[in-house]
C-alpha positions in Angstrom: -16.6 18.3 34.9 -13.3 17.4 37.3 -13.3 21.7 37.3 -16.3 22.0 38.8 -16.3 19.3 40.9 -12.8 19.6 42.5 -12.6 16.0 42.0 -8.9 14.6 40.2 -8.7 12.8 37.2 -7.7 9.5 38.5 -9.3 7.1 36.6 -8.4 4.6 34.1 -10.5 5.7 31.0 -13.6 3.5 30.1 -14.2 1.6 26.6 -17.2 3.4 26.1 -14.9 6.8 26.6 -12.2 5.9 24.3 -14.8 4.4 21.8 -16.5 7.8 21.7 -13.2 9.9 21.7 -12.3 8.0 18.5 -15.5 8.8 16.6 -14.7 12.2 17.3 -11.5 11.1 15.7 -9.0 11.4 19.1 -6.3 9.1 19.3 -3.1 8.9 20.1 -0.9 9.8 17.5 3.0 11.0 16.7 4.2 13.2 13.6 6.8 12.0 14.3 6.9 8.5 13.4 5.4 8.8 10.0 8.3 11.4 8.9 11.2 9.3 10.1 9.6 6.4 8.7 9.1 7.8 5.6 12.7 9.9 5.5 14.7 6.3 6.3 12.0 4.2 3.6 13.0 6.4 0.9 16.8 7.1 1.8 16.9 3.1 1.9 15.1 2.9 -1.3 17.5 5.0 -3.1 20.6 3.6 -1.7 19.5 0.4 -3.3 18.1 2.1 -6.6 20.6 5.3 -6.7 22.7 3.8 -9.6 19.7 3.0 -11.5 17.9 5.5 -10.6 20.4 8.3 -11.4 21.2 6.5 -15.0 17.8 6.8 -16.2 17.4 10.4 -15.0 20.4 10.8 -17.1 19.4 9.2 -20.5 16.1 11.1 -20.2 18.1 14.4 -19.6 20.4 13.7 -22.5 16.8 12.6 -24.7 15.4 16.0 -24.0 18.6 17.4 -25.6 18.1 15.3 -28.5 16.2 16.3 -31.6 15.0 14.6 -34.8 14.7 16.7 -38.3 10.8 17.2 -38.7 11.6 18.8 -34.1 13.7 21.0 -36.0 12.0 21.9 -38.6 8.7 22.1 -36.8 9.2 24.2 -33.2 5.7 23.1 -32.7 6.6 19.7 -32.2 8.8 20.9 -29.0 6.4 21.1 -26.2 5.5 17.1 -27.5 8.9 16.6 -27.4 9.6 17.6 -23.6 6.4 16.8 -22.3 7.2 12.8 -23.1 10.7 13.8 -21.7 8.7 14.8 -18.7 6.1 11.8 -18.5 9.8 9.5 -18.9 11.1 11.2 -15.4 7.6 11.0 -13.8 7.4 7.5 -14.5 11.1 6.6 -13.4 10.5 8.5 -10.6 6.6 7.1 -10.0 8.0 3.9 -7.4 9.7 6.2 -5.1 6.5 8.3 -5.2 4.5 5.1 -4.4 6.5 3.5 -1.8 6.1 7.1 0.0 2.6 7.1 -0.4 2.5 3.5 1.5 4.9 4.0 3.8 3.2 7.2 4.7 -0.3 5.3 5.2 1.1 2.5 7.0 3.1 4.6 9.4 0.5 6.9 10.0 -1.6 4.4 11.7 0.8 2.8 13.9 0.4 4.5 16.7 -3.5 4.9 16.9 -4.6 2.7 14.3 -6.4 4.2 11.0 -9.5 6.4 11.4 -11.7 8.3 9.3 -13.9 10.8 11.5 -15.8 13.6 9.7 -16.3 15.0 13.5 -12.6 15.8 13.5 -12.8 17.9 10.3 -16.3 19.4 11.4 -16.6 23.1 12.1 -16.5 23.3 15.7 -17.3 27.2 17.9 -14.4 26.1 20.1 -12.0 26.7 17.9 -13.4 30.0 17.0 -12.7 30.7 20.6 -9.7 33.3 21.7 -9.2 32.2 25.1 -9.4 28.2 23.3 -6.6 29.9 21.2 -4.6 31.4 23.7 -4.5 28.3 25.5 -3.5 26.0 22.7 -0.3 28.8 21.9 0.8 29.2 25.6 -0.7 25.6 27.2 1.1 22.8 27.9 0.9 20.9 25.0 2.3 23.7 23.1 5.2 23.6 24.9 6.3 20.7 24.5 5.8 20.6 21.4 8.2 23.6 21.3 10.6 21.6 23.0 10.2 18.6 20.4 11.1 21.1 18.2 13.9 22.6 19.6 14.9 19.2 20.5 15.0 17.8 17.1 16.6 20.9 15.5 19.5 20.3 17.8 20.0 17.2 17.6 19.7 17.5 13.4 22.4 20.4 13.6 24.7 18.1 15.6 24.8 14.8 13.7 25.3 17.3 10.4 28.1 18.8 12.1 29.4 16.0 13.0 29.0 14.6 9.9 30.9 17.4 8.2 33.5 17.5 10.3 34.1 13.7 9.9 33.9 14.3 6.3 36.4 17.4 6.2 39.4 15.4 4.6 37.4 14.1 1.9 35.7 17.3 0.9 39.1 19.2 0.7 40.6 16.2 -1.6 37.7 16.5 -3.7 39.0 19.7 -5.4 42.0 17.7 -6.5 39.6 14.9 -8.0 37.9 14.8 -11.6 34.5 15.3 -12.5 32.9 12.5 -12.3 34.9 10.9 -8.9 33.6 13.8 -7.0 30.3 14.4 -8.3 30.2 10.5 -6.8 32.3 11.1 -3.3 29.8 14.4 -2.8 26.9 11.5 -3.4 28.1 9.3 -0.7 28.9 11.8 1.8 24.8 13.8 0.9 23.5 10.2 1.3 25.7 9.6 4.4 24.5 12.3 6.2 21.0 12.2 5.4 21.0 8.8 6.7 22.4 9.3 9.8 20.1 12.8 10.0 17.0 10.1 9.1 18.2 8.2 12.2 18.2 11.1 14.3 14.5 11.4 13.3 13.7 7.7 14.4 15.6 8.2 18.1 13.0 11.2 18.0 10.0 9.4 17.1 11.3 6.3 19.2 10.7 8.8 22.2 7.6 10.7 21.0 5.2 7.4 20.5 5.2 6.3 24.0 4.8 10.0 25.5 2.1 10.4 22.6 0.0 7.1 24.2 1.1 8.5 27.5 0.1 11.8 26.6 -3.3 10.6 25.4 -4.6 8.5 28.2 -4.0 11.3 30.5 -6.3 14.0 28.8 -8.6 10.4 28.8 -8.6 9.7 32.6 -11.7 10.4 34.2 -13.0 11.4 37.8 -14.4 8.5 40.1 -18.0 10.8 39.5 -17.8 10.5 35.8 -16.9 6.7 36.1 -20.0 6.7 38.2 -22.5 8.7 35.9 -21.2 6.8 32.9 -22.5 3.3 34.9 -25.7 4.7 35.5 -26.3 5.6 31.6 -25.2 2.4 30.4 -27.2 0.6 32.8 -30.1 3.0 33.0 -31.9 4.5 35.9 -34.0 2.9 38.4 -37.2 3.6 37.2 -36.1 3.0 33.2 -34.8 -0.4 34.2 -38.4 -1.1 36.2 -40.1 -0.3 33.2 -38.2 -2.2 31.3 -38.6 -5.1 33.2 -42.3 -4.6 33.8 -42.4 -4.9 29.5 -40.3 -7.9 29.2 -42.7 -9.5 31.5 -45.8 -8.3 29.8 -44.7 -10.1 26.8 -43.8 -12.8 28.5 -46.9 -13.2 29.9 -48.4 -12.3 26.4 -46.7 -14.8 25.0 -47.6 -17.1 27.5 -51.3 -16.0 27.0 -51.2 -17.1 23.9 -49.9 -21.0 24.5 -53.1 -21.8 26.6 -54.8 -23.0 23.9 -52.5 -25.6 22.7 -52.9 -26.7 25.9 -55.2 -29.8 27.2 -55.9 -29.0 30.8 -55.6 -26.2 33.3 -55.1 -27.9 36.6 -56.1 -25.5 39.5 -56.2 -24.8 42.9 -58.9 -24.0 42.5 -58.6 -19.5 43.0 -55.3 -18.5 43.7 -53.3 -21.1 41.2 -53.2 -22.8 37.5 -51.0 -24.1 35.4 -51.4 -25.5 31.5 -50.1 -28.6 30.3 -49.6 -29.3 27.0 -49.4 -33.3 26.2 -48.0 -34.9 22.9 -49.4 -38.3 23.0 -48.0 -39.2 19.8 -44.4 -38.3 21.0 -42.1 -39.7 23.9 -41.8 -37.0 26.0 -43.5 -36.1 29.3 -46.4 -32.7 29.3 -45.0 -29.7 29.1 -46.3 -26.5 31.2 -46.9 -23.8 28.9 -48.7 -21.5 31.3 -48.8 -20.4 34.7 -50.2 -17.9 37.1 -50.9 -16.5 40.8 -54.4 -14.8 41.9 -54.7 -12.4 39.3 -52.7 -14.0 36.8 -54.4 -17.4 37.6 -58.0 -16.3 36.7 -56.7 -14.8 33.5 -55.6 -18.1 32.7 -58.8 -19.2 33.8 -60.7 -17.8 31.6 -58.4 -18.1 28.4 -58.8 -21.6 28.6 -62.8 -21.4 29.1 -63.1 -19.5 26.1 -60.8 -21.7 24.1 -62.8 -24.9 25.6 -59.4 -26.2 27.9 -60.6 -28.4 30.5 -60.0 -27.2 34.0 -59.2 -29.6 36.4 -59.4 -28.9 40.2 -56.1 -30.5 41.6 -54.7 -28.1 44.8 -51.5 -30.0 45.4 -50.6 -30.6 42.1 -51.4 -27.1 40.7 -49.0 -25.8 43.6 -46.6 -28.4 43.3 -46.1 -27.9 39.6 -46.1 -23.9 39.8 -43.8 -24.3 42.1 -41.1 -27.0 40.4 -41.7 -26.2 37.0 -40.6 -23.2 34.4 -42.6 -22.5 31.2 -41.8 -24.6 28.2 -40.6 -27.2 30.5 -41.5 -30.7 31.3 -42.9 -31.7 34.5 -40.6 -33.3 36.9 -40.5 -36.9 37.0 -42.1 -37.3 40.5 -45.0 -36.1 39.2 -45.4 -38.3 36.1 -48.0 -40.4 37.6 -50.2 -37.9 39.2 -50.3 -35.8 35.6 -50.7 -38.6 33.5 -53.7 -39.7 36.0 -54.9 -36.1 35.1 -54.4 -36.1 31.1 -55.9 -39.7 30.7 -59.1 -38.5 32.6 -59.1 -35.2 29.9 -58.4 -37.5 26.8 -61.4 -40.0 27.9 -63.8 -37.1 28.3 -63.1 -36.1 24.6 -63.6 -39.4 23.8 -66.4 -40.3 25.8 -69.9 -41.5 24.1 -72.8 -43.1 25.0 -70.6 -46.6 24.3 -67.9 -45.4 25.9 -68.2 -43.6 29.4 -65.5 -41.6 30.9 -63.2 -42.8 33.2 -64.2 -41.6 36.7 -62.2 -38.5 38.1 -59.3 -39.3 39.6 -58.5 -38.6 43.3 -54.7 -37.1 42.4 -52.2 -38.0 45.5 -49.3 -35.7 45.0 -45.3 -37.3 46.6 -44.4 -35.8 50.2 -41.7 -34.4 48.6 -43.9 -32.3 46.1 -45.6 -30.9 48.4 -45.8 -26.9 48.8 -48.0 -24.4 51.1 -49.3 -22.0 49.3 -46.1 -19.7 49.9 -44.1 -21.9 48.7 -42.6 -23.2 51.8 -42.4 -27.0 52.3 -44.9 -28.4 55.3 -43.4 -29.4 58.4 -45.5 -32.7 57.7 -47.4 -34.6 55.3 -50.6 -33.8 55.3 -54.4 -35.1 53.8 -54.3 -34.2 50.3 -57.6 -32.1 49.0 
């Protein structure tokens, strides 16, 4: 995309960038790391164990050489007899194999952590590609991995030359030595040398990792237009995020539709206004608004709680001072304790009115000055006659 737009990678790449570039299983990784770690792990490993290591091999070679009567009477009994000879030097050999194995595994993911991606392996008609081809033999990243390669043949030629050289004495007395002291000088100096060649390897890799990340968040960066276009698909378009919150209010409000008929009165204003209020009386708590609406949404209300039997209760002030203060599934606020509780005690003795027991007359609700709201919203300049 920065090829067709002219514009320069410049920017840092995004989490969601590098999230999808390692499910297509690319990270940053060396070659080089694993193999010095796993060249210096197992020189180490038989520095410690060499003695051991190099006795067993030897009793097992001298047991292969070794034959009972019924072995030499039988031949058949031969291949038996080497192939436990052979199961002895795999299993003497088996913890070097191992620790290999794990060093391997643990080196591998040090530079870009462990990943399994079946994208990576995946057929892909890129790579079927010639000029694809062409350009991973002559591009960039081919050259320097020719030069990785040049560099670490040179600088494996020159610590063995060096190591030869500072070894010259010793190898000419060795033709003046016995068997066995020069089989074990010619040890020391092969595991001398591959040592310090192992190190060479690790001064390679030591330089390779950090050009590897490097190397990686380049190819990465993005343009300042794909930074942009990647915004606008994680946060959506325009329209998608209208219609999106066009449904999160339709349940909302169909949720809230719902509620009305827990509710014990509607209080109104009386067209363009109404909220529900829900009361516990058994409880300690002050009502609690379950629904509300505006003009449309108002008479909807309306006419839930008509055909649920929720007594509507013709309050202007206090329906707009309510709508106004109060959030659904919330209580009212405290100035308006007293005005709502004249409201739900005038509902509760109309449910338990009889012929012995008259209603209470309907309270003439007087909302606080400070509660009071125009039917914008906006606070009056002055207090005035309450409907």
């Amino acid at each position: 995309m920065s090829e067709a737009t002219g514009q320069e990678k410049t920017e840092d790449p995004t989490a969601r960038k590098l999230s999808k570039a390692r499910e297509e299983g690319q990270v940053a990784r060396s070659i080089e790391l694993p193999a010095a770690v796993i060249v210096i792990g197992t020189l180490m490993l038989l520095m410690m164990t060499g003695g051991w290591l190099i006795a067993r091999m030897a009793t097992v070679f001298a047991n292969g050489f070794v034959f009972d009567r019924a072995t030499v009477n039988n031949p058949l009994l031969l291949p038996a007899h080497f192939g436990d000879q052979m199961l002895a030097s795999f299993v003497t050999v088996m913890p070097i194999m191992v620790f290999t194995v794990i060093a391997a595994i643990v080196a591998s993911g040090a530079t870009g952590g462990y990943l399994f991606s079946m994208q990576a392996v995946a057929p892909k008609s890129s790579k079927l590609s010639l000029i694809s081809g062409l350009n991973r033999i002559f591009g960039a990243h081919a050259a320097v991995e020719l030069g990785k390669a040049i560099l670490k043949f040179t600088l494996v030629s020159l610590v063995l030359w060096w190591s030869l050289m500072s070894n010259m004495d010793a190898l000419i007395q060795m033709g003046q030595m016995s068997l066995e002291p020069a089989l074990a000088s010619a040890g020391g100096m092969v595991v001398q040398s591959a040592l310090w060649v192992a190190l060479s390897l690790a001064v390679i890799a030591l330089i390779d990792v950090p050009y590897q990340k490097y190397s990686f968040n380049k190819r990465m960066r993005m343009t300042k237009q794909e930074v942009k276009d990647e915004y606008r698909q994680m946060e959506g378009s325009p329209e998608v995020k209208a219609q999106i919150r066009r449904r999160q209010r339709e349940m909302a409000n169909s949720r809230m539709m719902q509620r009305i008929k827990d509710a014990d009165v509607v209080i109104t204003n009386p067209e363009h206004f109404a909220v529900a209020l829900e009361y516990d009386p058994t409880g300690d708590g002050a009502p609690v608004m379950v629904a509300k609406g505006l003009d449309h949404m108002a008479t909807l209300i309306r006419e839930e709680a008509k055909a649920h039997g929720v007594y509507l209760f013709e309050a202007p002030p206090l329906a707009r001072a309510i709508y106004f203060t109060t959030d659904i599934e919330q209580q009212v606020p405290a100035d308006l304790y007293h005005a709502v509780a004249q409201v739900i005690a005038y509902v509760f003795s109309l449910e338990a009115a009889s012929p012995l027991n008259p209603p209470q007359a309907k309270p003439r609700v007087k909302v606080p000055n400070g509660m009071l709201f125009n039917p914008d919203g906006s606070r009056p300049e002055k207090a005035a006659d309450q409907a």
